[in-house]
Each structure stands twice: as C-alpha cells, then as structure tokens.
N, C-alpha and C positions, 0 to 999 in steps of 0.2 A: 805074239801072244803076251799080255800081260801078265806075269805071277802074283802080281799082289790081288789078295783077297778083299774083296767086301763086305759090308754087311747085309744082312737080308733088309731091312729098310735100306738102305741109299741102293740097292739093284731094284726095291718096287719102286721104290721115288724115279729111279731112273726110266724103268717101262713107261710109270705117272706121267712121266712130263714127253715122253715119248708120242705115245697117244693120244694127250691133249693138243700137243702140237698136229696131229692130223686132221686136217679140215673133215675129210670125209666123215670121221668119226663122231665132230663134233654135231651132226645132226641127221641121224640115220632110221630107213625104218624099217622095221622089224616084223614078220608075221611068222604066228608061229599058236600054240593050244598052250593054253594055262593050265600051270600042276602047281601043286605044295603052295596054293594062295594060303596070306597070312594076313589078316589085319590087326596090324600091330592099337596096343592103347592111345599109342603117340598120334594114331591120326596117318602112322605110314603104312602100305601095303610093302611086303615084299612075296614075291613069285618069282616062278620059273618058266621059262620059256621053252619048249621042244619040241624038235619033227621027226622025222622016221629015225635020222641019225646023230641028232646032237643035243643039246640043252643050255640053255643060256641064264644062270643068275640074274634075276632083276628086282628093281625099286622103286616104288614112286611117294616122292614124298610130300609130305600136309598137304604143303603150299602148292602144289600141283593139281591135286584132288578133287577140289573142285571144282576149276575150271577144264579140268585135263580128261574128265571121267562122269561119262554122263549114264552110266549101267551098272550096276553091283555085278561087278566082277566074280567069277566061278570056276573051279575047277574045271575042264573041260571046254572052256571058250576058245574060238578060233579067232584070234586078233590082229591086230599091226600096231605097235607102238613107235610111237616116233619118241626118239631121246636121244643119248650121246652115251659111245662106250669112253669105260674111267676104270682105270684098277684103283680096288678098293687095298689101298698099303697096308693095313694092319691085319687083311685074313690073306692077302696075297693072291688075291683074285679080280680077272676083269667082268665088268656086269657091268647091265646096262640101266644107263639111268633116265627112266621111263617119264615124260611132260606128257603124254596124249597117251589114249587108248580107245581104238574102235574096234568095233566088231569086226571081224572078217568081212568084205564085203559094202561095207561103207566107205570109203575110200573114194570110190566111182560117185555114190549118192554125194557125198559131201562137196563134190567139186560141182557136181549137177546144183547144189544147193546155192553152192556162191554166186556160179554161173548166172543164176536166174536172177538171186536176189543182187545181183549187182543192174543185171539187166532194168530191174522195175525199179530200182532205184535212180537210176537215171531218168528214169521216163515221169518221175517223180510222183508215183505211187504212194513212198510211204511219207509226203510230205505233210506235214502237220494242216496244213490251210486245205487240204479236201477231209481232214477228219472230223465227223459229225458229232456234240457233244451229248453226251448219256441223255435224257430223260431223267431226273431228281425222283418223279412217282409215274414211273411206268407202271401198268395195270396190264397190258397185254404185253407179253414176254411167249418167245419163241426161243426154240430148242431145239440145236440139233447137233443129234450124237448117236449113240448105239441106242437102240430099245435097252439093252437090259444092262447091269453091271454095277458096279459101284459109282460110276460117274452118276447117270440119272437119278439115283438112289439120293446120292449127296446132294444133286442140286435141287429137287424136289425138296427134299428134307428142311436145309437150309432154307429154298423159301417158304415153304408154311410156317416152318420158325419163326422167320421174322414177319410173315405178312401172311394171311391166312385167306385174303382176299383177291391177292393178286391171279391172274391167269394163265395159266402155264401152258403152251403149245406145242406136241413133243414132233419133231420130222424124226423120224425114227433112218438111219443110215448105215453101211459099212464106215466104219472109220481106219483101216485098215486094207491091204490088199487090194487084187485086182477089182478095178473098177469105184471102189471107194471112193477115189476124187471127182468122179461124174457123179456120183450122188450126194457128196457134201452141196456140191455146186448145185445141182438141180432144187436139193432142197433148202438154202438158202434162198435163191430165184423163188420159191413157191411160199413161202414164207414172207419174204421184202413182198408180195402184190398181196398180200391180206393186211396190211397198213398197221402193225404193229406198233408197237411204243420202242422195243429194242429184239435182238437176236444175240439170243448164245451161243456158239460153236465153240463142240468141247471132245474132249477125249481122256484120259488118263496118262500115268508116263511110260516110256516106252524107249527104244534103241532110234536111233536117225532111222532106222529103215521101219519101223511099225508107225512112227508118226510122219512118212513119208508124204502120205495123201495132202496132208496139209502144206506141202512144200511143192505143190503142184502148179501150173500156173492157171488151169483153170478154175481155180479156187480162188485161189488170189485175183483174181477180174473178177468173179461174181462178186466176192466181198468187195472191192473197188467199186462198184457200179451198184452196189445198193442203196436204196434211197432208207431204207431204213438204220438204225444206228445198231453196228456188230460190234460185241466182245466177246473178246478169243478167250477162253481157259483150257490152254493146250500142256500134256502134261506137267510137269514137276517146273518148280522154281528154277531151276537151269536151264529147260529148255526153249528153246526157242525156236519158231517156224516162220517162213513167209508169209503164212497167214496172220502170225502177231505183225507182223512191220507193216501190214496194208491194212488190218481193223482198226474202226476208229478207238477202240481202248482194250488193253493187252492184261487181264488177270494173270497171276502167277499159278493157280490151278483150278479146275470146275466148281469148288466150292466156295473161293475168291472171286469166281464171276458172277454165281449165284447171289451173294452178299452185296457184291458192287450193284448190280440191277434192280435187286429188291430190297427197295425201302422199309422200312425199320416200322410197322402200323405203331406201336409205343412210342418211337420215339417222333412219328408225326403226330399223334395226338398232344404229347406234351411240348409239341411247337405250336403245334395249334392252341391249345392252353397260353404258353409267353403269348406268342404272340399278339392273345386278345388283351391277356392284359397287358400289354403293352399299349395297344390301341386305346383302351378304355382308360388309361394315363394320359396319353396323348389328346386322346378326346377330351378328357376334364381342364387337362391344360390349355388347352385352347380355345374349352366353352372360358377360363376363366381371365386368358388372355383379352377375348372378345368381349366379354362384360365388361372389362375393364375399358377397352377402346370405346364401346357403347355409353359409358358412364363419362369418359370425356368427351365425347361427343353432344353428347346432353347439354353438358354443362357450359358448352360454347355455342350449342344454340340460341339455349335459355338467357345465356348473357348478353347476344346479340338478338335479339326475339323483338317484333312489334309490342309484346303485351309487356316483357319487359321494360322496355322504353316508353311505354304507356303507364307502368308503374312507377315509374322513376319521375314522371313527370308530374303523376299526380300531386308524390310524395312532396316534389322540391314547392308545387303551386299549394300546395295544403301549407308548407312550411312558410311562403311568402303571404298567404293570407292571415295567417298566427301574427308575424311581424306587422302585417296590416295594423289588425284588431287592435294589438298590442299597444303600437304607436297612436293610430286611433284614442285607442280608450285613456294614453296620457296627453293628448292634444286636450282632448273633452276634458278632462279631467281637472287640467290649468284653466282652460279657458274658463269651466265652472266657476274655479277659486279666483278669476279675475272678476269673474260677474259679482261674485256677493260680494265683495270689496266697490263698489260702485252703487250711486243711488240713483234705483233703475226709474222712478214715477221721475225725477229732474233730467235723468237723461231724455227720455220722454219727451219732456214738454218741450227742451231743446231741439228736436228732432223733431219736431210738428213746427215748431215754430221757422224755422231750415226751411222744410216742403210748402209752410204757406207763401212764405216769401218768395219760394221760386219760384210757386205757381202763379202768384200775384205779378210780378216780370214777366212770365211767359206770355198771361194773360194781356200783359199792357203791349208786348210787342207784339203780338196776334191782332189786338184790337190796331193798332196803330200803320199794322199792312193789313189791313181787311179794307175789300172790295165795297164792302156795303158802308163801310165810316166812310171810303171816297164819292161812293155816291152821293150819299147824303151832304156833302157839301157845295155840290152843283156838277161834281164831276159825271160825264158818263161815258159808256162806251159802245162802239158802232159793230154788228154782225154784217156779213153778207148773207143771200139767200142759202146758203148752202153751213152757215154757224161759221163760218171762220172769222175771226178780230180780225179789223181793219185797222190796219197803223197808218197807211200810207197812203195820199190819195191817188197818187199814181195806179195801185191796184183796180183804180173802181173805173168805169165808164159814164157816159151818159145813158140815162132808162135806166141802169144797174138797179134792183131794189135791194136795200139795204133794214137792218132793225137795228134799232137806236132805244137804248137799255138807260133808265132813269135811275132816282132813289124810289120813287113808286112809278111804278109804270114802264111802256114801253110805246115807242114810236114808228109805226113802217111807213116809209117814205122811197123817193124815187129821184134819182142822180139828175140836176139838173144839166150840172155841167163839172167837171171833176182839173181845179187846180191844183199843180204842182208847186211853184212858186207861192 
C-alpha cells in the first residue's frame, strides 16, 4: 500500500486516462428513458439516463447535434445512444458522451435501412444517368401524401402562390404505419399512367420509424420505374429516406418540392417580356445587318449589270464623238483659212485646163485603138457562123461560112479552101 496521498485532480486524471484507455468504452451503446433534459444556449443538451436501478449523467455536444439527432428529444423518451464513457475531472464524475441518439426501437429499422439502400445502390438505382430531369413549366403536377395536415395545406398554398393556374392532383394515402407503403406505391403507379408533367411524394418530419414507409422497397421500384418525373419532399432538412436516393430530385421539405415544380407565373411572364425584347433587338439587328448585305449586293450587281456597261459605253462613244466634232471642226476650220488665202477662179481655170488635157490624151489614145479608125483604113475582120474572130486559118474548113466586117459594110462568103502556110 502506498502512504503517500494524492490530489483529487491527479486520482480523476488518473480514472481519465484509465478509461480512455479502454476500447470497450471508447464506443458503447446505451439504452435507457430520458429525465432532467436540458438545452443548454451553447447549442449543447445535457440529460440523464435511467432504468428500474441506475442512472447515467450524459452530454451531447453542438457539433454532434446535428448530424447525431434527428427528434426533439423529451423527458420520457426511451432511447439508445451510442458515445464513449469519460470522467468529467473537474465535477468528479463519469458520463457519457453522447454522438447518436434514436429512439428506442430504431436500432433494427436502421440496419434494415442501410441493408436495402446499400442493396439498390449496387443495382444502381440511385445512379444519376436513369434520373429524369424536372419539367421547367409543368402544368399538371400530381400529389401524393396524406389528405389532410399541414404537408398538403403548405403545398397547395405554396403553389397557387406562385402559379394560380397550375393543376394539382391530390392521391390522397397513409404515409405512415401498416400498409402505408402499398399505398404510396399504388398511387404513385396510378398517377405516372395519367401522363403527368411531374409527381410530388411528400410527408412531414418524423422519427426513422414514422417515415419508415418511405424506406421500403416497394416504393423505391415504383419510383424507379416511373415514366413520369418524382420529387421527394420527405420531412425536415436532415432527413433522409430511400425514396430520396431513387427520385429523380430530392427537396429538403414539402414546401421546397412544391416551389421547385411550380413555376413562378410572374416570373415567367417577365421572361416572357426579356425575352421578346430581346428578339425584337435581335430581330432589328438582323433586318439591319441584311439591309446592309442587300445594299452591297446591289451595288456589285449594278457595277457589273448589261445596262451598266451599256452606259459606260455610251458615255465613252458620246466622249469619242465630242473629240470627233472637235477635231473635225479644227480640220474645216484650217482648211477654211487655207482656201481664202488662194485665188479660187485661177485655181479653177488651172484645173479645167488639167481635165481637158487629159481628156484630149485619152481621147487620142481611144481614137488611135479603135476598131472603126482600123477599119476605115482597109483593115477588116472575119466571124464564123456562130460570131467568134477568126485569127487563124487553121480554124476554118472548106464550105465553113464565115462574115467578113468592113469600114462600111459586111461580106458573107464560103471557105473555098483554108491555108495554113
């Protein structure tokens, strides 16, 4: 036995690191009723834990909270927490420090829950490439949830809110308890064959075991297997079911599904508004782009055009006639000013006297080959019967008759005898 004393801190430090050291400890779970719940301002709960014979101090803190704890915790609740015992050194006591808290009785459900959705997740259910994309202005929207309560209320609400025209189709269902998941499923199935635009399936928030139905698998295959496009709005922003991981889009609750499906009628009107004018910008700019390509166009027809070039030719033969006149009118012009410097009656008589004298030459060599002056000096010339000159007397025969052409007169006679030599 040791005599020397310690202090009360280094004997709790001492239990502290005692217990930390034990694996079992470091992650155990706990079931037992909740008494003296406290929620502190900090964000932490501390309770107490107890059964017929004991009681257990416990904590769970912020950072826990909200992934750890999906129920407002109550006096009176029958639970299991899983955490790790720790002595707390400064009050001198061990408690337990609380990560998770379910209900009594969740425990079974929750492993049923992984079970499956690990199951369809293999089979690749919740894979992105079979999920169908929303409708932007769905007009027929289907619904299925409880008849009455605050879910329908809200989502109803919410869409005449936004769109006062859209059409809302309730399958009225258990969402909850025995049988519940045959009628989600059934009226989803009755719903997807009336060819909808989208489907809501929704409910409110609840413990793992009242949103059970939605973690069933026969819900999760009808939504799988519908042609038309499901959002889930299954309770509160924590929660989460197997029906979110297989619809094609997952709100965080019935009034976030309502909002995602039903279009905004305001704010499509003033898209509709942009959007025209945007067209009728678009439009002008393009009538003025076109004008513009039309106006060059023009402008290289006309440049290359027949009439064109029919004009250009006039213009250049208008131009060349100008130059004609022009030159012309200084040819005459000189030529005028040469004439009256010259004495036109002497040029004249020069010029007459030129032409008689040619004509008097021509006259004398005409006379001088003429037929009729060789006649008239004894000459003459001999035809055949048929007119052709006789040069040669080889041509002619004996009998041949022949005409024999004087200066007066003419002789027809008859070949006596026709020498060559």
């Amino acid at each position: 036995m040791n005599d020397k004393a310690v202090s009360v801190s280094d004997l709790n430090h001492y239990v502290a690191s005692i217990l930390s050291d034990e694996e079992y400890l470091s992650r155990v779970r706990v079931s037992g009723e909740v008494s003296n719940i406290k929620y502190h301002s900090s964000g932490h709960i501390y309770f107490t834990l107890k059964d017929e014979n004991s009681i257990l101090p416990a904590v769970m803190f912020r950072s826990f909270v909200s992934e750890g704890l999906t129920f407002r915790m109550g006096d009176g609740d029958k639970v299991i927490v899983t955490g790790s015992v720790e002595v707390y050194e400064a009050g001198g006591r061990y408690q337990l420090y609380a990560k998770k808290v379910e209900r009594f009785g969740e425990g079974d459900l929750y492993l049923r829950f992984e079970k499956l959705k690990k199951e369809l997740s293999e089979e690749g259910m919740f894979a992105d490439e079979y999920k169908q994309p929303i409708p932007p202005y769905a007009l027929n929207i289907g619904i299925v949830t409880a008849p009455t309560g605050a879910v329908i209320h809200d989502i109803v609400r919410n869409a005449r809110r936004r769109n006062p025209y859209v059409n809302l189709i309730l399958m009225p269902v258990k969402v909850q308890g025995e049988g519940a998941a045959e009628e989600i499923a059934e009226g989803i199935a009755r719903l997807d064959a009336m060819g909808l635009d989208v489907i809501i399936v929704a409910r409110g928030g609840g413990s793992l075991e009242d949103l059970f139905a939605f973690n069933e698998e026969i819900v999760a295959r009808q939504i799988f297997s519908s042609k038309t496009p499901i959002v889930t709005g299954i309770g509160h922003e924590p929660d989460f079911t197997i029906a979110d991981f297989v619809a094609d889009k997952r709100a965080s609750t019935p009034t976030a599904a309502a909002e995602l499906c039903v279009f905004s009628y305001e704010e499509f009107k003033e898209e509709l508004s942009e959007r025209k004018r945007a067209l009728s910008r678009a439009l002008l700019q393009k009538c003025f782009r076109l004008k513009k390509e039309l106006s060059s166009y023009e402008r290289l027809i006309e440049k290359g055009s027949p009439k064109r070039r029919i004009r250009t030719f006039y213009e250049k033969a208008a131009e060349a006639q100008d130059r004609i006149e022009r030159a012309f009118s200084r040819k005459l012009k000189g030529t005028k000013e040469r004439l009256l410097g010259i004495n036109i009656e002497k040029l004249f008589l020069s010029r007459l006297r030129s032409t008689q004298d040619s004509l008097s030459n021509a006259a004398a060599r005409l006379e001088a080959s003429s037929p009729v002056k060789r006649l008239s000096s004894g000459y003459s010339y001999i035809r055949d019967s048929k007119g052709n000159n006789i040069r040669e007397a080889s041509s002619l025969k004996k009998d041949d008759e022949i005409d024999i052409r004087l200066y007066k007169g003419r002789v027809i006679a008859r070949v006596l005898e026709s020498v060559t030599k």
